[in-house]
PDB file of N, CA, C and O in Angstrom:
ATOM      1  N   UNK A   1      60.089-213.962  22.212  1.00  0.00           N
ATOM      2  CA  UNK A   1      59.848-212.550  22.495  1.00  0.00           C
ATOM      3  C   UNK A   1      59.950-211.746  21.201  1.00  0.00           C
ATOM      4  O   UNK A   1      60.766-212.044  20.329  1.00  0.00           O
ATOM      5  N   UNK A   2      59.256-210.906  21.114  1.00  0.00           N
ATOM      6  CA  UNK A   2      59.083-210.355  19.631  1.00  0.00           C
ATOM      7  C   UNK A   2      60.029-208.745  19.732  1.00  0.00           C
ATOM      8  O   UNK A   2      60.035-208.216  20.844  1.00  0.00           O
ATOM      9  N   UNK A   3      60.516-208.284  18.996  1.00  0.00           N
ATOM     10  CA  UNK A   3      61.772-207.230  18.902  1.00  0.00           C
ATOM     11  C   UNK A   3      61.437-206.153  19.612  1.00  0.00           C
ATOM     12  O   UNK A   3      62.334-205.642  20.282  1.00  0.00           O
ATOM     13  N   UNK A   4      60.259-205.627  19.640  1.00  0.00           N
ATOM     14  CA  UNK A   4      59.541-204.594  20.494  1.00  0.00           C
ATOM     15  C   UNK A   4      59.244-204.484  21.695  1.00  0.00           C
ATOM     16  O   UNK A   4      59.162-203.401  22.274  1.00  0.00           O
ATOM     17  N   UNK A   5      59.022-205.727  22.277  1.00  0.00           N
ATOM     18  CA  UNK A   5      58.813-206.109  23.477  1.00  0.00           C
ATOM     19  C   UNK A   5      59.277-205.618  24.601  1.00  0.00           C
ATOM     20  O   UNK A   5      60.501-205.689  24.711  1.00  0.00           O
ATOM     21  N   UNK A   6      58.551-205.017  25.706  1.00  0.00           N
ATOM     22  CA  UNK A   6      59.233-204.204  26.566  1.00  0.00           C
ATOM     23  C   UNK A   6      59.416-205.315  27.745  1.00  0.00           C
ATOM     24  O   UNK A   6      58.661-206.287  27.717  1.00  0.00           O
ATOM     25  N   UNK A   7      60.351-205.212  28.737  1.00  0.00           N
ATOM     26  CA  UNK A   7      60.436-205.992  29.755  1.00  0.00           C
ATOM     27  C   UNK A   7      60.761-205.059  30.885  1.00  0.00           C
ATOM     28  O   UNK A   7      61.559-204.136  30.721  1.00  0.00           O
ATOM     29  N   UNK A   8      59.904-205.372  32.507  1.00  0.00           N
ATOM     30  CA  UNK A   8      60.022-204.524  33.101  1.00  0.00           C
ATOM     31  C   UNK A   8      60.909-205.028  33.884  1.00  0.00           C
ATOM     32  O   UNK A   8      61.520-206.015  33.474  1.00  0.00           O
ATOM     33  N   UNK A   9      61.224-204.463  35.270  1.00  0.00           N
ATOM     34  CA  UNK A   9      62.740-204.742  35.994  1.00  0.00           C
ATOM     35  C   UNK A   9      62.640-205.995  35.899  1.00  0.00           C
ATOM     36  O   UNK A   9      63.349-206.673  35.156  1.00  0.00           O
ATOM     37  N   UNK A  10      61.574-206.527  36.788  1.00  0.00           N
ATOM     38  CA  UNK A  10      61.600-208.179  37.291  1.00  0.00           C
ATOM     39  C   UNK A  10      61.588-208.958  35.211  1.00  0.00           C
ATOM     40  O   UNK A  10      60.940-209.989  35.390  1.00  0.00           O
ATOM     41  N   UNK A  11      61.758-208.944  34.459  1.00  0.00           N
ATOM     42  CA  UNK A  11      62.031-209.015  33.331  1.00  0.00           C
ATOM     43  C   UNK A  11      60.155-209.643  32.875  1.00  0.00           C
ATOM     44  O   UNK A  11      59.901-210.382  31.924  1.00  0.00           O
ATOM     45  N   UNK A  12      59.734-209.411  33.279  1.00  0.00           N
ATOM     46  CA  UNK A  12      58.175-209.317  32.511  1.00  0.00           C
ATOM     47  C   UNK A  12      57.754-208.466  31.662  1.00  0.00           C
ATOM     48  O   UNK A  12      58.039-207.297  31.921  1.00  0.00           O
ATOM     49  N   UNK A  13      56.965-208.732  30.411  1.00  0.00           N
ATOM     50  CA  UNK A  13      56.536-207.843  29.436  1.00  0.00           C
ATOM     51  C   UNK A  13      55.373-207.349  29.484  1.00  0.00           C
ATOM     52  O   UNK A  13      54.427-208.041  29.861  1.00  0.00           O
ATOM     53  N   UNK A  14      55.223-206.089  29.122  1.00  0.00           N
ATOM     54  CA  UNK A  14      53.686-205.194  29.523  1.00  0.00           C
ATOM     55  C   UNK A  14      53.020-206.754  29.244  1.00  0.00           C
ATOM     56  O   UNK A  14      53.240-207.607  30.104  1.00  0.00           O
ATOM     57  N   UNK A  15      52.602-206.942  28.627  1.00  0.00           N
ATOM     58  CA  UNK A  15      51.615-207.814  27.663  1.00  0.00           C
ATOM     59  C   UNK A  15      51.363-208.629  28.623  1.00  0.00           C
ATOM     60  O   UNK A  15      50.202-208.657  29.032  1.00  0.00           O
ATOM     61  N   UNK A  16      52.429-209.565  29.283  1.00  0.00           N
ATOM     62  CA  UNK A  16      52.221-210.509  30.534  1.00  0.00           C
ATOM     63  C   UNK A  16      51.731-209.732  31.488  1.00  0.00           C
ATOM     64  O   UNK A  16      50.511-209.816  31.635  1.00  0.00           O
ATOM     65  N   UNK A  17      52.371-208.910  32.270  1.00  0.00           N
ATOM     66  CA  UNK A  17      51.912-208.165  33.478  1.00  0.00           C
ATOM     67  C   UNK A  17      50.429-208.439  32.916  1.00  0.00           C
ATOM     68  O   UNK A  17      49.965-209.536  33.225  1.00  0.00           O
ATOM     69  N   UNK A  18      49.500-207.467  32.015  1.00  0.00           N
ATOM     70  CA  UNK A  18      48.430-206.814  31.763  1.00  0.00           C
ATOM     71  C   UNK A  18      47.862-208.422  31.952  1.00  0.00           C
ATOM     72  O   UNK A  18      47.276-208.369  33.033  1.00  0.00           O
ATOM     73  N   UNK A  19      47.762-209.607  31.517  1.00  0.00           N
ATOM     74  CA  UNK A  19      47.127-210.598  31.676  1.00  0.00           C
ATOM     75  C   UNK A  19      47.200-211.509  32.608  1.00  0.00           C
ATOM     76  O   UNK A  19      46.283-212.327  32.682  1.00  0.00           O
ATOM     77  N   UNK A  20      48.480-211.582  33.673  1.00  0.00           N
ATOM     78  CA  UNK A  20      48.507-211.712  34.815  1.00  0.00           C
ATOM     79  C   UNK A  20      47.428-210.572  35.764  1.00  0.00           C
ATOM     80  O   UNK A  20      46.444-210.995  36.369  1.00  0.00           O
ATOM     81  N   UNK A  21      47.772-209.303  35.752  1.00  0.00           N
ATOM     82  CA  UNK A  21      46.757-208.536  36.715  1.00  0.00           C
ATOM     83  C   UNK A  21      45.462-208.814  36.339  1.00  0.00           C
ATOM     84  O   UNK A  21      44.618-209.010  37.214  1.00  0.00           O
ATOM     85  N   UNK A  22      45.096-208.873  34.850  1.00  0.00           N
ATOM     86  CA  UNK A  22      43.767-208.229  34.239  1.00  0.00           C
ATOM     87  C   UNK A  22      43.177-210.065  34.946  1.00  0.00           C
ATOM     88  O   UNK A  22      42.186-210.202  35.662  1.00  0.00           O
ATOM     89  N   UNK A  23      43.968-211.070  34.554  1.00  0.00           N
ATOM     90  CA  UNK A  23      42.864-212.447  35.223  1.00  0.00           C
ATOM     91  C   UNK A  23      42.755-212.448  36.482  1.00  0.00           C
ATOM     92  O   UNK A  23      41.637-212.882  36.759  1.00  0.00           O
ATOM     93  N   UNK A  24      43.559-212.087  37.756  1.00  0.00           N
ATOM     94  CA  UNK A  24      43.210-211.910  39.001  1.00  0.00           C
ATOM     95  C   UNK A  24      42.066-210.986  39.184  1.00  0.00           C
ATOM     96  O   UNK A  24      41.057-211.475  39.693  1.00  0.00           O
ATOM     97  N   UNK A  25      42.051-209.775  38.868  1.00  0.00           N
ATOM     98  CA  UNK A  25      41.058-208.741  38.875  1.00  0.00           C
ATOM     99  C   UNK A  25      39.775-208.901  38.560  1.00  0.00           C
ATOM    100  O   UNK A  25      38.842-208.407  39.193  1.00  0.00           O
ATOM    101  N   UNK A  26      39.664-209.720  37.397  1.00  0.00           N
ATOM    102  CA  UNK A  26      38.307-209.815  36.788  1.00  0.00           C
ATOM    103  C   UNK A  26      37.624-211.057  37.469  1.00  0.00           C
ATOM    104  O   UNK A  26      36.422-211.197  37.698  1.00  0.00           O
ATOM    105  N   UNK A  27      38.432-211.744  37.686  1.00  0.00           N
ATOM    106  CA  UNK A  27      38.172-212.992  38.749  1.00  0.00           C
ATOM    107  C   UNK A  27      37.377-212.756  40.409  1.00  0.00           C
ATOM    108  O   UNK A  27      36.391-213.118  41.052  1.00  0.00           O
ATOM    109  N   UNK A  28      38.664-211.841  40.518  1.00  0.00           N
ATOM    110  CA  UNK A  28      38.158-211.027  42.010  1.00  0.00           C
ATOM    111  C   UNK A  28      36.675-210.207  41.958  1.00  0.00           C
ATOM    112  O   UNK A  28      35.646-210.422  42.599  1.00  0.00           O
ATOM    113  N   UNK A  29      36.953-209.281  41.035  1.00  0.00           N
ATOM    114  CA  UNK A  29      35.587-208.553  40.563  1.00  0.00           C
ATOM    115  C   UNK A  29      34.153-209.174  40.576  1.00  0.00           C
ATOM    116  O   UNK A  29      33.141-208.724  41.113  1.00  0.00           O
ATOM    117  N   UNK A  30      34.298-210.168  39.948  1.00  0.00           N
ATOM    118  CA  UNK A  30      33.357-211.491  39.742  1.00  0.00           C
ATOM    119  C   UNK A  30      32.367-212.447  40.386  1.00  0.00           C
ATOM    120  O   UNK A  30      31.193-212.750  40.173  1.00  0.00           O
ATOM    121  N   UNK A  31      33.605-212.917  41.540  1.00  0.00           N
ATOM    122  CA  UNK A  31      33.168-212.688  42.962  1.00  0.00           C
ATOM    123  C   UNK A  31      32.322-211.691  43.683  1.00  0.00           C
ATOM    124  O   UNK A  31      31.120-211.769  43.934  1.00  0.00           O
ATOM    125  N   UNK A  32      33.357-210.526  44.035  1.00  0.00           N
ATOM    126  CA  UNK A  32      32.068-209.451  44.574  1.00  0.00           C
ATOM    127  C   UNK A  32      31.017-209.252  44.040  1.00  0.00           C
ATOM    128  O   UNK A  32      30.296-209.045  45.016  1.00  0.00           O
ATOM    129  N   UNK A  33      30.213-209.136  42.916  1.00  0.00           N
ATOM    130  CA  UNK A  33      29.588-209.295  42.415  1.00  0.00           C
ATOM    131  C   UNK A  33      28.245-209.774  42.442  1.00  0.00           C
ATOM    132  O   UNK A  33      27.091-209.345  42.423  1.00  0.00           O
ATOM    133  N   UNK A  34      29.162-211.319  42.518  1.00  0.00           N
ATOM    134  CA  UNK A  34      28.509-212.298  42.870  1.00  0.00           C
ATOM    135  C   UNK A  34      27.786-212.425  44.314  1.00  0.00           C
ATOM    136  O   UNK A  34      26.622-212.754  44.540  1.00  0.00           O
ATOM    137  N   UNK A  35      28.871-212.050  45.281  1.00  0.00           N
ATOM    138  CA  UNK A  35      28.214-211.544  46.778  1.00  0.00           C
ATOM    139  C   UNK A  35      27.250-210.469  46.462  1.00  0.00           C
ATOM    140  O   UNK A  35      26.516-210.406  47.448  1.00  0.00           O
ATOM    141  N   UNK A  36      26.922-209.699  45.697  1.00  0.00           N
ATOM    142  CA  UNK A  36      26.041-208.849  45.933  1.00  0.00           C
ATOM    143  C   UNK A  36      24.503-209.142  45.628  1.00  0.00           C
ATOM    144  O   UNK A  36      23.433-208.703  46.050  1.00  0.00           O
ATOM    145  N   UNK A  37      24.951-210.203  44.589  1.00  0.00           N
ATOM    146  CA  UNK A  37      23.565-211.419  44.201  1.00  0.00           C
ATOM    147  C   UNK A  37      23.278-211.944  45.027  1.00  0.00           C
ATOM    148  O   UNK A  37      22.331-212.656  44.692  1.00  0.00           O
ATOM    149  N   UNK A  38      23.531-212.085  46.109  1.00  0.00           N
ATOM    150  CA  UNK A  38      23.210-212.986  47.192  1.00  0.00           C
ATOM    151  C   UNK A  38      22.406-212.462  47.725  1.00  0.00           C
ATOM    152  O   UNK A  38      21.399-213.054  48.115  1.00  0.00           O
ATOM    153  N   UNK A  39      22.669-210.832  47.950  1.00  0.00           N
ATOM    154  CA  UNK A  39      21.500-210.348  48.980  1.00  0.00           C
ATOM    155  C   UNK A  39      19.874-210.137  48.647  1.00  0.00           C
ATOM    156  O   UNK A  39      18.998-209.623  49.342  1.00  0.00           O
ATOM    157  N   UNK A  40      19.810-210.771  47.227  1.00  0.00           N
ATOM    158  CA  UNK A  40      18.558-210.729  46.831  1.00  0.00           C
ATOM    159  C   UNK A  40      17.987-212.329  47.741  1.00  0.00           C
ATOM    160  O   UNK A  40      16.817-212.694  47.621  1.00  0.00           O
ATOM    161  N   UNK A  41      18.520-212.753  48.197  1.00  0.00           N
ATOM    162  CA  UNK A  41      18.269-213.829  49.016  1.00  0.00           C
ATOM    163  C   UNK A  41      16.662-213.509  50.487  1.00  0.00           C
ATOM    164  O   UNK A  41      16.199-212.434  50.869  1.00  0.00           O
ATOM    165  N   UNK A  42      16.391-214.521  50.782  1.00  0.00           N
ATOM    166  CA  UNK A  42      15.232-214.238  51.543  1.00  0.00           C
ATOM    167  C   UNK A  42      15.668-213.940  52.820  1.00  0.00           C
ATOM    168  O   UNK A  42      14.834-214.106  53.710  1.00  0.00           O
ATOM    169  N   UNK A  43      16.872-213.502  53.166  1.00  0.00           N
ATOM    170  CA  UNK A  43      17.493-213.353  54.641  1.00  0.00           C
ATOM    171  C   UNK A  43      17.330-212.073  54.619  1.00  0.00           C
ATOM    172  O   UNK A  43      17.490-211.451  55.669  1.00  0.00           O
ATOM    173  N   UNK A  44      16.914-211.276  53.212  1.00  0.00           N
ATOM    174  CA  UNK A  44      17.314-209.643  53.467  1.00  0.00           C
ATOM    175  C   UNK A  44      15.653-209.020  52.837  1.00  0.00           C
ATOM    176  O   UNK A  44      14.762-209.644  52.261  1.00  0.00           O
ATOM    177  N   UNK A  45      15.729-207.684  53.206  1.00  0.00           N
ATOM    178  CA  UNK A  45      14.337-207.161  52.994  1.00  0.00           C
ATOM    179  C   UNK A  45      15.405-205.666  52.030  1.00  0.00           C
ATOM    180  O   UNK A  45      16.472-205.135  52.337  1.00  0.00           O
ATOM    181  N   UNK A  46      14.519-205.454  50.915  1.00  0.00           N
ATOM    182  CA  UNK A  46      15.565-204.393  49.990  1.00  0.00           C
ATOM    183  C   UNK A  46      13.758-203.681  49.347  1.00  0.00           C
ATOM    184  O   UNK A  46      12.651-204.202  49.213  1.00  0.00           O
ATOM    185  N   UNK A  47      14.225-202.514  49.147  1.00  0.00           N
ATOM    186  CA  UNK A  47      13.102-201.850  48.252  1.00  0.00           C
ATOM    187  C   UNK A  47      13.449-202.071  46.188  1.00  0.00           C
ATOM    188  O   UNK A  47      14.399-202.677  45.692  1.00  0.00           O
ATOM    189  N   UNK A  48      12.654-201.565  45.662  1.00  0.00           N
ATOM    190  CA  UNK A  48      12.860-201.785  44.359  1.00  0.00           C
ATOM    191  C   UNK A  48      13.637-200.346  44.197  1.00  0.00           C
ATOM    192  O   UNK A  48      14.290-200.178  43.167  1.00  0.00           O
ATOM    193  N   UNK A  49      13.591-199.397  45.096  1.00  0.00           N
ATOM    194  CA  UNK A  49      14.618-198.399  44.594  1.00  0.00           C
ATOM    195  C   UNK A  49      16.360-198.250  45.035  1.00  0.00           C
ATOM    196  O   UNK A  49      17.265-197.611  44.500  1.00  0.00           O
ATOM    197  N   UNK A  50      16.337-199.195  46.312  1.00  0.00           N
ATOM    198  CA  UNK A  50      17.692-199.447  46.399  1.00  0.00           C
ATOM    199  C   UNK A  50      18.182-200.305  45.921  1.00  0.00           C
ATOM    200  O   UNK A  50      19.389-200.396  46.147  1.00  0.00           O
ATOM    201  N   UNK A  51      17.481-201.488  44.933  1.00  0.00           N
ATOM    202  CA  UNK A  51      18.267-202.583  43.702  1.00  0.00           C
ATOM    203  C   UNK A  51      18.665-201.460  42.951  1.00  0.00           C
ATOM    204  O   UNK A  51      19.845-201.137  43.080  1.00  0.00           O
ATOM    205  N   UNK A  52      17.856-200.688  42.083  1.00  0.00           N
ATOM    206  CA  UNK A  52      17.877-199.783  41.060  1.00  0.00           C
ATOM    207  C   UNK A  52      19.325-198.965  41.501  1.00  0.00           C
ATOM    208  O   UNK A  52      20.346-199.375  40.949  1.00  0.00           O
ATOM    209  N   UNK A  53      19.422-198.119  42.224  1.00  0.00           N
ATOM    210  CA  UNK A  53      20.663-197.235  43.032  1.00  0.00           C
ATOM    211  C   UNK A  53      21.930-198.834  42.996  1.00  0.00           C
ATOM    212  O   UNK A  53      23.091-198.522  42.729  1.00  0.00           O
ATOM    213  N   UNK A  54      21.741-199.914  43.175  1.00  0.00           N
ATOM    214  CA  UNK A  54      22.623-200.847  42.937  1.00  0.00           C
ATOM    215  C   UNK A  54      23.039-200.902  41.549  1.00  0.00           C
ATOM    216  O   UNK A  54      24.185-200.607  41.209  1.00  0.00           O
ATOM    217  N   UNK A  55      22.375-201.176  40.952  1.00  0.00           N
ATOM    218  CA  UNK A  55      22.208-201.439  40.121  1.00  0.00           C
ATOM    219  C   UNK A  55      23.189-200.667  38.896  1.00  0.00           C
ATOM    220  O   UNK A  55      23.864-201.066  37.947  1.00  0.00           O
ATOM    221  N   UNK A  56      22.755-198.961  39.669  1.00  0.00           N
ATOM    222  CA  UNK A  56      23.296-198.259  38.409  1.00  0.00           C
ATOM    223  C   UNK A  56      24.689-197.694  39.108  1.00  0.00           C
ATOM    224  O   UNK A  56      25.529-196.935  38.626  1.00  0.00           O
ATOM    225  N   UNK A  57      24.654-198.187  40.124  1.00  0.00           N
ATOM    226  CA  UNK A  57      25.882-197.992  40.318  1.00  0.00           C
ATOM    227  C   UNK A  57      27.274-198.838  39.790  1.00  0.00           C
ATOM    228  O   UNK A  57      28.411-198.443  39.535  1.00  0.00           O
ATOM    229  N   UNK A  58      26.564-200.348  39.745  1.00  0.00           N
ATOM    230  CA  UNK A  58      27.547-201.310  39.110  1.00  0.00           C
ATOM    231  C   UNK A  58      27.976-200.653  37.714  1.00  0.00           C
ATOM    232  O   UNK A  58      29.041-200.256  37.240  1.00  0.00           O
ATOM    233  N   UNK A  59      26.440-200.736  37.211  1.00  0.00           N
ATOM    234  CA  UNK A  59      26.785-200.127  35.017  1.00  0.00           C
ATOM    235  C   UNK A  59      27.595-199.169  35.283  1.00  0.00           C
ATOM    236  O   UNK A  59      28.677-199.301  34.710  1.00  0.00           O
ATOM    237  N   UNK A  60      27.480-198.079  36.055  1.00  0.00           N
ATOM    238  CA  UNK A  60      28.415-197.115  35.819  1.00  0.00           C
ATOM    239  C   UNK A  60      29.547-197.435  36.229  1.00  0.00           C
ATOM    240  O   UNK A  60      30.276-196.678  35.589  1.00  0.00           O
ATOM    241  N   UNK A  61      30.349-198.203  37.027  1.00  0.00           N
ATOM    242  CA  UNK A  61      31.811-198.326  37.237  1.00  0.00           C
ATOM    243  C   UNK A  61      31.709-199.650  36.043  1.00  0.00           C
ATOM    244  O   UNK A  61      32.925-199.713  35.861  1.00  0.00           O
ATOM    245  N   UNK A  62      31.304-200.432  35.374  1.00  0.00           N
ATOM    246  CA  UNK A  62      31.419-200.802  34.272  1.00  0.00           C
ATOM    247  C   UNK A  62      31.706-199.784  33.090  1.00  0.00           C
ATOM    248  O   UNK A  62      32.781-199.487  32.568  1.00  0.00           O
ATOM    249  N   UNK A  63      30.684-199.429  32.880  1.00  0.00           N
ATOM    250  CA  UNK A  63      30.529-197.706  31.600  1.00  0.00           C
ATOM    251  C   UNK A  63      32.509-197.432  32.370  1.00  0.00           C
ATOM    252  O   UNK A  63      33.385-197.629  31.528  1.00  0.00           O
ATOM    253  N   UNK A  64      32.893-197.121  33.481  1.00  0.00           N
ATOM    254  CA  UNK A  64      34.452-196.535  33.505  1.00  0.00           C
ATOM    255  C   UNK A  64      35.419-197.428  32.852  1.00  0.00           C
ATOM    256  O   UNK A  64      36.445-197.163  32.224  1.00  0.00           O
ATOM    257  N   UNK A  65      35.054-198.157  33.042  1.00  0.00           N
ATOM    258  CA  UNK A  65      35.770-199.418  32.715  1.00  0.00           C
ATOM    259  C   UNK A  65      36.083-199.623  31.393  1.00  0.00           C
ATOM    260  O   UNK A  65      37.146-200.116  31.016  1.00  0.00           O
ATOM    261  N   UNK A  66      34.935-199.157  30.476  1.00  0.00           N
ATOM    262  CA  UNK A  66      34.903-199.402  29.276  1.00  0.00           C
ATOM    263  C   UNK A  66      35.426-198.058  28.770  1.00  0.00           C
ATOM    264  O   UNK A  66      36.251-197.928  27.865  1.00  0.00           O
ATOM    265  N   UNK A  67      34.807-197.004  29.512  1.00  0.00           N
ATOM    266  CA  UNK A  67      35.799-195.521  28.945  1.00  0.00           C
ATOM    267  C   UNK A  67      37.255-195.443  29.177  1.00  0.00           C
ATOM    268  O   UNK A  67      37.950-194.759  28.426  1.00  0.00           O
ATOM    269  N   UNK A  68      37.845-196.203  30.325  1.00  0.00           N
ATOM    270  CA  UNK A  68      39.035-196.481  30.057  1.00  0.00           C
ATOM    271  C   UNK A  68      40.170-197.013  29.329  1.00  0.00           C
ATOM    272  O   UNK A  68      41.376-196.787  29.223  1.00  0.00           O
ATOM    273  N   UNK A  69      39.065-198.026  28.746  1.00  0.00           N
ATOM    274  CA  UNK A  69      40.350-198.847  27.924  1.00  0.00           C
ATOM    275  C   UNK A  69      40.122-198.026  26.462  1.00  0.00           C
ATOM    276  O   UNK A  69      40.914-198.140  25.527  1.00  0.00           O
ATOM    277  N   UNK A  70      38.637-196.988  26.407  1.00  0.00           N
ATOM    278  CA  UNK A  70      38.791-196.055  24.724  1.00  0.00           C
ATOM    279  C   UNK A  70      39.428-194.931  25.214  1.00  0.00           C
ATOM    280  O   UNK A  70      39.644-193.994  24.447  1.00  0.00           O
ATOM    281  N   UNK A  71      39.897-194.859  26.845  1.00  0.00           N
ATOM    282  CA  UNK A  71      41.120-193.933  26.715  1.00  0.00           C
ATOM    283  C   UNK A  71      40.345-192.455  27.050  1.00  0.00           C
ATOM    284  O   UNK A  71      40.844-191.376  26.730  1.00  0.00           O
ATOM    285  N   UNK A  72      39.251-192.570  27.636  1.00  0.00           N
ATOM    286  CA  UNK A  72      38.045-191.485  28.074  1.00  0.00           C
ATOM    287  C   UNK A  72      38.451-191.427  29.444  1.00  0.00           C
ATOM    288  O   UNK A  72      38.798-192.415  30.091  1.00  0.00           O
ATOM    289  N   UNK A  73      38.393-189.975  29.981  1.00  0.00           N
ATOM    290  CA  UNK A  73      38.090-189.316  31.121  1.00  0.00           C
ATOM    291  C   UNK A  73      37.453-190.213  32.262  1.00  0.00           C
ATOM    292  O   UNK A  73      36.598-191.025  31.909  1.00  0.00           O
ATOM    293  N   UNK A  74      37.687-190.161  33.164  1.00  0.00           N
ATOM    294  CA  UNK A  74      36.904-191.257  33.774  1.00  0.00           C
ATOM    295  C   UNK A  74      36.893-190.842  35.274  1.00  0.00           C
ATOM    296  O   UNK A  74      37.867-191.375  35.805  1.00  0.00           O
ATOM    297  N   UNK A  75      36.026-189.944  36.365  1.00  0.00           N
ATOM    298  CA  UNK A  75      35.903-189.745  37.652  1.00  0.00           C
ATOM    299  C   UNK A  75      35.408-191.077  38.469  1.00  0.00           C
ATOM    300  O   UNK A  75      34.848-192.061  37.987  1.00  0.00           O
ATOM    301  N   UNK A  76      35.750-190.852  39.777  1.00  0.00           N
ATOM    302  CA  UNK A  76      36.204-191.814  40.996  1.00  0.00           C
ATOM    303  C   UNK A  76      34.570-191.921  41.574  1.00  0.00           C
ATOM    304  O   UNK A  76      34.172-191.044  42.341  1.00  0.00           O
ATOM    305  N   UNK A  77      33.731-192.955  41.191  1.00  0.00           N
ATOM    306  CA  UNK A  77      32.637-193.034  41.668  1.00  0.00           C
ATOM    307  C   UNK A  77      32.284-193.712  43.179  1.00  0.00           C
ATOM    308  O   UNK A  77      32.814-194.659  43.759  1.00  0.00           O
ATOM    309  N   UNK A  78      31.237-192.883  43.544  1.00  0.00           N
ATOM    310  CA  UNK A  78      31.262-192.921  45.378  1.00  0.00           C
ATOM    311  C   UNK A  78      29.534-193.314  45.089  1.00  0.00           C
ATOM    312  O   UNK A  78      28.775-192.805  44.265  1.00  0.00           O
ATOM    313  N   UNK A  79      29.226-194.549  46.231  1.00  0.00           N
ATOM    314  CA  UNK A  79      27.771-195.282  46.580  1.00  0.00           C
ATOM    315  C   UNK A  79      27.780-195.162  47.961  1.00  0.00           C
ATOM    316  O   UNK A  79      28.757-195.179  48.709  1.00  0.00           O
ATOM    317  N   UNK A  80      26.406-195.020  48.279  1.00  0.00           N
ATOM    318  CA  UNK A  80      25.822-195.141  49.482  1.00  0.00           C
ATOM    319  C   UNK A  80      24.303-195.194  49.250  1.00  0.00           C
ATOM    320  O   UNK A  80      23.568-194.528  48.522  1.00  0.00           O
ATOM    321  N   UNK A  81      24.033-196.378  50.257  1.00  0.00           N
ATOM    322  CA  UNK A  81      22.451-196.128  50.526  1.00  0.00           C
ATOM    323  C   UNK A  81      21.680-195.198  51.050  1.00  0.00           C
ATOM    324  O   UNK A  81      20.460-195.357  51.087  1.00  0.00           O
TER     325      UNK A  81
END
């Protein structure tokens, strides 16, 4: 453990927590995702403007994602077809 090191009650250090949560999450994330690739499948009928509305809805809670960790402003994004 290095001198700085913070440990929280259960005696874990930010650093662990953050890579314990951050690999479940991105894992999980990954998945859904992945389910959403699916529906390009021949079971479903989709227009080229509701991929697009998919589409930019993913980049943009990505784009938060990425303004978060430079520590940017970041509002609670809402989808619907």
């Amino acid at each position: 453990m290095e001198e700085n090191e913070v440990k929280d009650v259960a005696g874990e250090s930010k650093a662990d927590k953050f890579k314990r949560l951050a690999s479940k999450r991105v894992v999980n994330a990954i998945s859904k995702v992945e389910l959403i690739a699916n529906l390009a499948g021949s079971g479903y009928e989709y227009t080229p403007e509701q991929v697009e509305k998919i589409l930019t809805a993913l980049q943009g809670s990505v784009d938060k994602v990425k303004a978060a960790f430079s520590k940017q402003k970041i509002e609670k994004t809402n989808f619907q077809l």
